[in-house]
Backbone as JSON Lines, residues from 0, in Angstrom:
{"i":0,"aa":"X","n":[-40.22,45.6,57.06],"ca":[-41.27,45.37,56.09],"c":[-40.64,45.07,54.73]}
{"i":1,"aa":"X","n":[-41.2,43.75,54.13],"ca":[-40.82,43.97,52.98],"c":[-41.21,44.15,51.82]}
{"i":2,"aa":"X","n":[-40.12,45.29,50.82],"ca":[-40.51,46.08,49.81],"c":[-40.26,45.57,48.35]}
{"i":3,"aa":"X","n":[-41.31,45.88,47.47],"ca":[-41.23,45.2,45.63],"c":[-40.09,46.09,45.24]}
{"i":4,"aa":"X","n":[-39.05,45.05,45.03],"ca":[-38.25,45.34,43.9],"c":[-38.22,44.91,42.48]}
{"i":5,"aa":"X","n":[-37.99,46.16,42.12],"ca":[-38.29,46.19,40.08],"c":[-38.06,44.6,39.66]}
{"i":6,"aa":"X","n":[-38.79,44.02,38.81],"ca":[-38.9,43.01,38.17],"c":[-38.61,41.47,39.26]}
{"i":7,"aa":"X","n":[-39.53,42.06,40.29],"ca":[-39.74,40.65,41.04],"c":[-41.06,40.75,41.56]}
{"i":8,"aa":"X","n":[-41.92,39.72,41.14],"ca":[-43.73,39.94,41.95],"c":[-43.43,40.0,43.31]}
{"i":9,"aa":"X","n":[-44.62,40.67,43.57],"ca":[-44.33,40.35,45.34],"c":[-44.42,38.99,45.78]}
{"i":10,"aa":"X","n":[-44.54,38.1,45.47],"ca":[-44.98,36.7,45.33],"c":[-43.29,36.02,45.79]}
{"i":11,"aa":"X","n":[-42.71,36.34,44.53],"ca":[-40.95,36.02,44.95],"c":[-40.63,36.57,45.86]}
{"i":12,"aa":"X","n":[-40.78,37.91,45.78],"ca":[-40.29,38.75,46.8],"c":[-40.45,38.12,48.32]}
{"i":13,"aa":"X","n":[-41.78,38.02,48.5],"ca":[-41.95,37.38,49.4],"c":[-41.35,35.68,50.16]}
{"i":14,"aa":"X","n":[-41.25,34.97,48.92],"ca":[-40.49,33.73,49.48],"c":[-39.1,34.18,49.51]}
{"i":15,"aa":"X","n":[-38.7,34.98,48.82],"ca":[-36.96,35.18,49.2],"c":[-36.88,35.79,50.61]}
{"i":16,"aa":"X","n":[-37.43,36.33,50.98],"ca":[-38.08,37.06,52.67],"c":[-38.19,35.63,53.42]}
{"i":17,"aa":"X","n":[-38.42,34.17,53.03],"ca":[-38.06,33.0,53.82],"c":[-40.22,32.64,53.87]}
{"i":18,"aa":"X","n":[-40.97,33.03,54.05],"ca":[-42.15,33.48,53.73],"c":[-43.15,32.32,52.67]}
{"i":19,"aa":"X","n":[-44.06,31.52,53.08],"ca":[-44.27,30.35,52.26],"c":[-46.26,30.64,52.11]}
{"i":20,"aa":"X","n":[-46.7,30.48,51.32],"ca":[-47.55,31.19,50.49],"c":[-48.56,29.72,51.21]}
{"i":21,"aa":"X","n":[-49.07,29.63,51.83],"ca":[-50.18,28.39,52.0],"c":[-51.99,28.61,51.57]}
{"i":22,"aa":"X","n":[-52.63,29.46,51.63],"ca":[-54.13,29.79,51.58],"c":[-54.57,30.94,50.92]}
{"i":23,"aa":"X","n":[-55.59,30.73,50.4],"ca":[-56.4,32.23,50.45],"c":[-57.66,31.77,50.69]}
{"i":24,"aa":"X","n":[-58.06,32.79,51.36],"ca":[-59.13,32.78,52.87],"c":[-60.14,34.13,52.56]}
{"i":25,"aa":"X","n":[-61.47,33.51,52.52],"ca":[-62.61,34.98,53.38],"c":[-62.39,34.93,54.66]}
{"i":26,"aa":"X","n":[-63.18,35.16,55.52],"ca":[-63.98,35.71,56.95],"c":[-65.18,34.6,56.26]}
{"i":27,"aa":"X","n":[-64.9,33.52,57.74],"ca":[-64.62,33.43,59.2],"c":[-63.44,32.31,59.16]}
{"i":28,"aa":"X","n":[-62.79,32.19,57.81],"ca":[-61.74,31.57,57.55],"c":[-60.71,31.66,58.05]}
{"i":29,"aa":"X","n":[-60.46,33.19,57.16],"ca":[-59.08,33.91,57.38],"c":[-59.1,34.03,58.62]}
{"i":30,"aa":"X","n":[-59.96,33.98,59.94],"ca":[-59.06,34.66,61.68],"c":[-59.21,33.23,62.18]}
{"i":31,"aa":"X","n":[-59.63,32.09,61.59],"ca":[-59.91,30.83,62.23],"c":[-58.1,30.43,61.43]}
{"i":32,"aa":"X","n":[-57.69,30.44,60.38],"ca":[-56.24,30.06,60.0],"c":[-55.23,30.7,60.81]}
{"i":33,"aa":"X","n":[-55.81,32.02,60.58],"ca":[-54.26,33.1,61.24],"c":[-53.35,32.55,62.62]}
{"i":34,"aa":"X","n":[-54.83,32.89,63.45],"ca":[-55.16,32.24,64.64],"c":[-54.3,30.64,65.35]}
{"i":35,"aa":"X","n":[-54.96,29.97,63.81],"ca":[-54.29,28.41,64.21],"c":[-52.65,28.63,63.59]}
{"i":36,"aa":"X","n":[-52.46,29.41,62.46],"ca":[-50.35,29.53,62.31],"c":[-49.84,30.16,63.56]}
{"i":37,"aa":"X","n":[-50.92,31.02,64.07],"ca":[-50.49,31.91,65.53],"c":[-49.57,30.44,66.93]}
{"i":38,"aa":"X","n":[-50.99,30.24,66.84],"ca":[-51.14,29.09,67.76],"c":[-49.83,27.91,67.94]}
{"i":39,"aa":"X","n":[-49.33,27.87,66.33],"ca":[-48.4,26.79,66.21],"c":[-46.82,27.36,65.79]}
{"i":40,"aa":"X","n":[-47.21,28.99,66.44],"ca":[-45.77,29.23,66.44],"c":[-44.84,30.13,65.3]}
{"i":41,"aa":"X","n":[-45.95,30.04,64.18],"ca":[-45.44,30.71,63.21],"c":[-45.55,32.22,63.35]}
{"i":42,"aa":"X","n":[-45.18,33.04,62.16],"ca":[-45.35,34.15,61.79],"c":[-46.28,34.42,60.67]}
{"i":43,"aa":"X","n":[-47.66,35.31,60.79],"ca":[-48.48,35.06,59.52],"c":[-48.32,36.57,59.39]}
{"i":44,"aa":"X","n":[-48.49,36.46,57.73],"ca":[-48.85,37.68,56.91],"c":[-50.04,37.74,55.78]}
{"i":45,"aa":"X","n":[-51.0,38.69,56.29],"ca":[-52.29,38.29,55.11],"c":[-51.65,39.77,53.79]}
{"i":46,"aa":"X","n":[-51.79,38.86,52.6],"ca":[-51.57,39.83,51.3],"c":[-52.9,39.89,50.95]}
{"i":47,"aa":"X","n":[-52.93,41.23,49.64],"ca":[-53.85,41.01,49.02],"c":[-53.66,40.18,48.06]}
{"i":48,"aa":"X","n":[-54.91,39.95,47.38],"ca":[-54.96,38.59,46.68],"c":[-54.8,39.17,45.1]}
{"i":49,"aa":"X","n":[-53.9,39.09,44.27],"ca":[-53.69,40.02,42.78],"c":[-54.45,38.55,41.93]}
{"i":50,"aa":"X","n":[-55.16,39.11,41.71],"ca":[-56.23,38.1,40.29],"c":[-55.15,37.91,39.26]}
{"i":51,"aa":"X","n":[-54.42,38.1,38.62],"ca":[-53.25,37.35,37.64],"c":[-52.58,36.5,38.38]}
{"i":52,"aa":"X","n":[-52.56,36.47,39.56],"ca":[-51.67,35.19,40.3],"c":[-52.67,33.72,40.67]}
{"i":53,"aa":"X","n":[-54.3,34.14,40.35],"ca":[-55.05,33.2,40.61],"c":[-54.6,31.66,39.46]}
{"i":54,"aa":"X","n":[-54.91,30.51,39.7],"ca":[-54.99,29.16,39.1],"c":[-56.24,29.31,38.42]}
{"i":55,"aa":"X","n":[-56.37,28.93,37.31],"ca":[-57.61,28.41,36.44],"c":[-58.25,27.74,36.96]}
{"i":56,"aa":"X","n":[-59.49,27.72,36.97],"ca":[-60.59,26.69,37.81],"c":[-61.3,27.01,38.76]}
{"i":57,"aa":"X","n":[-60.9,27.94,39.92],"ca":[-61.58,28.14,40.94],"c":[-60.96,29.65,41.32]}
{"i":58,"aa":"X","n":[-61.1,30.43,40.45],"ca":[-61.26,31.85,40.89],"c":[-62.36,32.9,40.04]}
{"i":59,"aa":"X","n":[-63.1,32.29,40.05],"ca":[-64.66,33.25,39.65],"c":[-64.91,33.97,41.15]}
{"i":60,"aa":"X","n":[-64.94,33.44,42.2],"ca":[-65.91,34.06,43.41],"c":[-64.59,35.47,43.76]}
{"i":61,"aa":"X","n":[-63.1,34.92,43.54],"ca":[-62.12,35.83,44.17],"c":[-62.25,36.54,42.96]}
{"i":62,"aa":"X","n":[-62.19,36.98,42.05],"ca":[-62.28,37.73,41.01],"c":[-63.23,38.63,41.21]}
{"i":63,"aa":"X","n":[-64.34,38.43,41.49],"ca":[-65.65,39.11,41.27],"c":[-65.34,39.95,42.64]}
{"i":64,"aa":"X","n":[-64.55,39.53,43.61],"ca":[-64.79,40.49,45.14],"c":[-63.45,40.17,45.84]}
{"i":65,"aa":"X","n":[-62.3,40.52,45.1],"ca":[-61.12,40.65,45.46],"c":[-60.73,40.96,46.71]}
{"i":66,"aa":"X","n":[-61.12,41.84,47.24],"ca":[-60.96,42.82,48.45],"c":[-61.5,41.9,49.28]}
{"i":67,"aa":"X","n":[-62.2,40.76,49.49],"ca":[-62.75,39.99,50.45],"c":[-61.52,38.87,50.74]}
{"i":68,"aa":"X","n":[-61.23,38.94,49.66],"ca":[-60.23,37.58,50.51],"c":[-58.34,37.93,50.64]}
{"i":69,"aa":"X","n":[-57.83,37.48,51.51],"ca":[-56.29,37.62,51.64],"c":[-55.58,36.54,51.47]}
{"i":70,"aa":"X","n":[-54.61,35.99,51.13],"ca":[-53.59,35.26,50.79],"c":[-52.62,35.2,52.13]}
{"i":71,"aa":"X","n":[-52.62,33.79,52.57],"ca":[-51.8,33.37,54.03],"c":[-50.79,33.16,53.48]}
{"i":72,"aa":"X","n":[-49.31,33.99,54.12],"ca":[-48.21,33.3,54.13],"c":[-47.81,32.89,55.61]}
{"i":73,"aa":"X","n":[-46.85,31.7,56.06],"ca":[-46.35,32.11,57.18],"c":[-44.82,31.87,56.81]}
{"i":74,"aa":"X","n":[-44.56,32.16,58.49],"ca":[-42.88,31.57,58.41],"c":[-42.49,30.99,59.54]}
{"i":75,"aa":"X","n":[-41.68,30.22,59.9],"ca":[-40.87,30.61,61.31],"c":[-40.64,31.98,61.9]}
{"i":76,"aa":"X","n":[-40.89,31.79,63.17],"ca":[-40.16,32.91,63.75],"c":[-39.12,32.61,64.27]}
């Protein structure tokens, strides 16, 4: 599993882990994606979604109900 070390977001953390950040997903999204990185071989990991890492423009709905959506990374396995 991998763990936040001091003065790296989990965000880096995570791509230095090899780990590539593609989606953030509700339900019936998120098990229809997982599903299809499953399918094609990868390795998926759902994060939570930290609102300071959101883009300007289209995070009112993830803001307001955080806990609903997860952030797809995959990788090779």
């Amino acid at each position: 599993m991998t763990e936040n070390k001091p003065g790296i977001t989990r965000h880096e953390q995570l791509v230095n882990d090899g780990w590539f950040r593609r989606f953030i997903y509700d339900e019936p999204r998120l098990t229809e994606a997982k599903e299809l990185y499953e399918s094609m071989g990868l390795e998926v990991r759902l994060e939570p979604v930290i609102p300071d890492d959101l883009e300007d423009g289209c995070d009112s709905c993830i803001t307001a109900a955080p806990e609903r959506y997860k952030v797809i990374y995959t990788r090779p396995r």
